[in-house]
N, C-alpha and C positions, 0 to 999 in steps of 0.2 A: 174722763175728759181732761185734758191739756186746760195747764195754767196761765190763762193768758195775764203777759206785764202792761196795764194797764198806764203806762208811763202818761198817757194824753192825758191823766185828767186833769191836770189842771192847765188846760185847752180846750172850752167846752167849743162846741159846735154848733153856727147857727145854718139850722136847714132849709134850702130855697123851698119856693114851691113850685117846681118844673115837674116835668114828667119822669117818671122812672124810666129808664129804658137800658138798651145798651148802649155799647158805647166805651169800655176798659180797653186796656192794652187786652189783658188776658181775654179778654172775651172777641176779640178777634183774632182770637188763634184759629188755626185750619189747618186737616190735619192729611198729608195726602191720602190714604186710603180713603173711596167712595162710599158712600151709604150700603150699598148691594155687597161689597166685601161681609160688613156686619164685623163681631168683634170674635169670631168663633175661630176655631180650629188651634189659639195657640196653647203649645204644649205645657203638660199638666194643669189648666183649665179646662172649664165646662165649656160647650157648646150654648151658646144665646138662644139656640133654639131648644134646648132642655132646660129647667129650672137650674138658678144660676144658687148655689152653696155655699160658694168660697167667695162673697162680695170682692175681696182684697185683689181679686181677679181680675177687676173694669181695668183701672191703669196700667195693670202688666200686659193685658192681651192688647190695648190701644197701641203703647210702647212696640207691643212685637208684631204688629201691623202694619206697617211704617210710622212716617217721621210724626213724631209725637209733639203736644204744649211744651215741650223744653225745648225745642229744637225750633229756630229759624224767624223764632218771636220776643220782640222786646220789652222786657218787661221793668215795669217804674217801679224803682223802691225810695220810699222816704227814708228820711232820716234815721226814724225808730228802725225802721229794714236794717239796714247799715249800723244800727247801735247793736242791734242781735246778732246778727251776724257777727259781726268783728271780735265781740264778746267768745264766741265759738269759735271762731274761726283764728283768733289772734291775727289777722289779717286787713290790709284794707284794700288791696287792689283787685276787687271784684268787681266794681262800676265804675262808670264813665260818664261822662256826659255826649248825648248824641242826639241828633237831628232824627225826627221818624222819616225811615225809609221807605215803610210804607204810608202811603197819605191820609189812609182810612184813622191811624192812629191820633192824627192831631186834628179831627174833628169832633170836635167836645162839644158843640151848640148845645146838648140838651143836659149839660153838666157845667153850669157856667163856674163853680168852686175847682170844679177838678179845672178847666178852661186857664180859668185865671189864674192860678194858681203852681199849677205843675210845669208850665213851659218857660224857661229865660224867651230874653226881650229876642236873643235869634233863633228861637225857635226849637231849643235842645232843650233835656230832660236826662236825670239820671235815671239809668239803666244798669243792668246787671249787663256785663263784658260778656260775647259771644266766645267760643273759639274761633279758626277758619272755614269750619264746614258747616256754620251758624248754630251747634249748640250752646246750651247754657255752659258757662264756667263750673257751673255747680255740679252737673249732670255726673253724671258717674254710668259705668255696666251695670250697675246693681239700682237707678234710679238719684235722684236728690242726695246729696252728701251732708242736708242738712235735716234735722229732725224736724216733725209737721208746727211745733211751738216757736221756730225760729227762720223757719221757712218766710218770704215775702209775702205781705198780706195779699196783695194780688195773686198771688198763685195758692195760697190757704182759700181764696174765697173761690177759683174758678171751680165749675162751671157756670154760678149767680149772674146772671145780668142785674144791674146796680148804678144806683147814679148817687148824690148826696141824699137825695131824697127818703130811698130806702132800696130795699130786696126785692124785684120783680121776682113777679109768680112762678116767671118761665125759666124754661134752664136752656144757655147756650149752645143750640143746635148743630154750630162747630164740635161740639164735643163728640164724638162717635157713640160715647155710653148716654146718652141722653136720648138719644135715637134709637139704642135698642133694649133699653133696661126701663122698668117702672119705675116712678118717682122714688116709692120706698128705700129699692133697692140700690139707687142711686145714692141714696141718705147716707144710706147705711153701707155700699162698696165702696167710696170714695171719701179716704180721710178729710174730716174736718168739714164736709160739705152740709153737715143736721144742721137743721136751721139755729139753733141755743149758739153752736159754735157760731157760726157763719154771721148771724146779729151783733156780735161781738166785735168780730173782729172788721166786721163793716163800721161800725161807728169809732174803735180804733183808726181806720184807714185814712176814713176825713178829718177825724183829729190829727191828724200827723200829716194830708196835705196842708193842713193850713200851717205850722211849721214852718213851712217853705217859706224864704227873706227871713226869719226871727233866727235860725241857729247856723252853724255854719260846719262845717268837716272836724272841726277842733271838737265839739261836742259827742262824740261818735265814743274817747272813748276815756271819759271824765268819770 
């Protein structure tokens, strides 16, 4: 198990009582291949229609399917994102501040922490900087150029639908492995997605949107 920096604690968290649902940037990722593609056929993985052996296989066969959750989706990092990062990365010009492009992402009604919280007064949020053919900065041939402990909690927790609340049951049906893999297996082929991890780093997440107004870019790398 990866060591999560629990830097939030001392930012405890008070939890609404809304409903859990969706509602993330990551959780409204979509990915163009259809449901009836399935995730089968790519090279040196198994077929979805045979028992699947090599779990580490879900995100590479999704990836070699077409356009993948890295690709063409914005995704919000806090603060602590951007402190890990940078730390790795000795860098700081990975995000931006931007307006959702798409409109589904700035509706938060049944997240009113994340609502109030993540958006300035016009309407933008930091985000991780696309290239021009809308992937991630981060993205690389070989997947993520950052290891799963330093990765953005939003992308450490997808496929979870999630609100301040807690961990819905269901897993985001946008994901194409969701759709053809059993729960188990999904735990268990998609880093960091077992619930010990995933609990974690969800209450990490809202400890670091409330952050947001108390620190400011100077903080990133003190």
């Amino acid at each position: 198990m990866n060591t999560i920096p629990f830097e939030s604690s001392f930012y405890p968290i008070q939890k609404p009582s809304g409903q859990c649902a969706a509602g993330k940037e990551a959780a409204l990722m979509t990915v163009s291949n259809p449901v009836s593609e399935g995730l089968s056929g790519a090279a040196g993985c198994p077929s979805t229609t045979a028992p699947i052996t090599d779990q580490s296989c879900l995100c590479l066969e999704c990836a070699r399917k077409g356009r993948s959750c890295c690709q063409e989706h914005e995704i919000y990092v806090t603060w602590g994102d951007c402190r890990r990062i940078f730390k790795y990365l000795q860098r700081k010009d990975f995000f931006e501040y931007r307006k959702c492009a798409n409109g589904a992402y700035a509706d938060q009604h049944d997240d009113p922490i994340w609502q109030q919280h993540i958006f300035r007064p016009d309407g933008s949020r930091r985000v991780l900087k696309q290239t021009a053919n809308g992937d991630c900065i981060l993205l690389t041939p070989s997947g993520c150029r950052l290891p799963l402990e330093v990765r953005p909690l939003i992308c450490r927790l997808y496929p979870h639908l999630y609100s301040a609340e807690g961990i819905d049951r269901q897993w985001d049906l946008e994901c194409p492995a969701t759709r053809s893999s059993a729960p188990a297996v999904i735990e268990t082929g998609i880093a960091g997605v077992a619930q010990n991890e995933a609990a974690q780093w969800h209450q990490l997440l809202y400890d670091e949107v409330l952050w947001e107004g108390l620190i400011d870019e100077s903080w990133i790398d003190l």
